[in-house]
N, C-alpha and C positions, 0 to 999 in steps of 0.2 A: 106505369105502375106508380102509385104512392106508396112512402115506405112513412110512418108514423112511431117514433120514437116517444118513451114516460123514461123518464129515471127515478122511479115511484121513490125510491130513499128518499127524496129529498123533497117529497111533495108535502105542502103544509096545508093540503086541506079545502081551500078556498071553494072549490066545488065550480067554479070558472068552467072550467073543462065541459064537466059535464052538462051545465047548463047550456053550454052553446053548441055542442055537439054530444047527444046525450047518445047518438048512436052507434060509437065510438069508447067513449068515457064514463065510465060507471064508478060510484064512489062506495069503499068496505066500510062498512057498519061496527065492523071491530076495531081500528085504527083511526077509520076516519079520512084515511088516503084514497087518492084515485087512483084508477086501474084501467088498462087499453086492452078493451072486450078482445078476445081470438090472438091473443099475444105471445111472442115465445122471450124467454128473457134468458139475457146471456150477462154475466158479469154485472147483474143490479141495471140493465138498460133491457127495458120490454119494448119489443118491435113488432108493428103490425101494417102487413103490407097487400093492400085492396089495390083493384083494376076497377074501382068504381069512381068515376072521375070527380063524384059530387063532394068524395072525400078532400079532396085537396082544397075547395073553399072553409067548408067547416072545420076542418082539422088546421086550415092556417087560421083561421079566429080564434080557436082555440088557444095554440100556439101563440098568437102574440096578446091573448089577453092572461096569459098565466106571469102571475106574479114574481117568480121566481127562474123562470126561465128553462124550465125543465122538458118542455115539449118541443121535438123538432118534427118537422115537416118536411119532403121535399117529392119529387116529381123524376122519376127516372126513366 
């Protein structure tokens, strides 16, 4: 299972995300922040956790092209 973490608070927009994994990462039109498609959010951290393996390459690009470091990634 991949688990895919946002800590949307803190995103500043760059659109990173969604550019590289646009099937995952969707950007609000009202704020201007990204957003992790099918996410439940606990304490300001949205988590989205797929068994589709192709997630773990795109979602780590993701992850290590965000500017701020707000995306995690892992593999469990």
């Amino acid at each position: 299972m991949i688990i895919i973490t946002l800590q949307r608070e803190d995103c500043i927009g760059c659109n990173y995300c969604h550019e590289i994994a646009p099937s995952y990462f969707g950007m609000n039109e009202i704020d201007g922040k990204s957003y992790l498609y099918d996410a439940n959010e606990k304490r300001g951290f949205f988590t989205h956790k797929s068994h589709d393996p192709s997630a773990l390459e795109e979602c780590k690009l993701a992850e290590d092209s965000c500017p701020v470091g707000i995306i995690s990634v892992k593999e469990v």
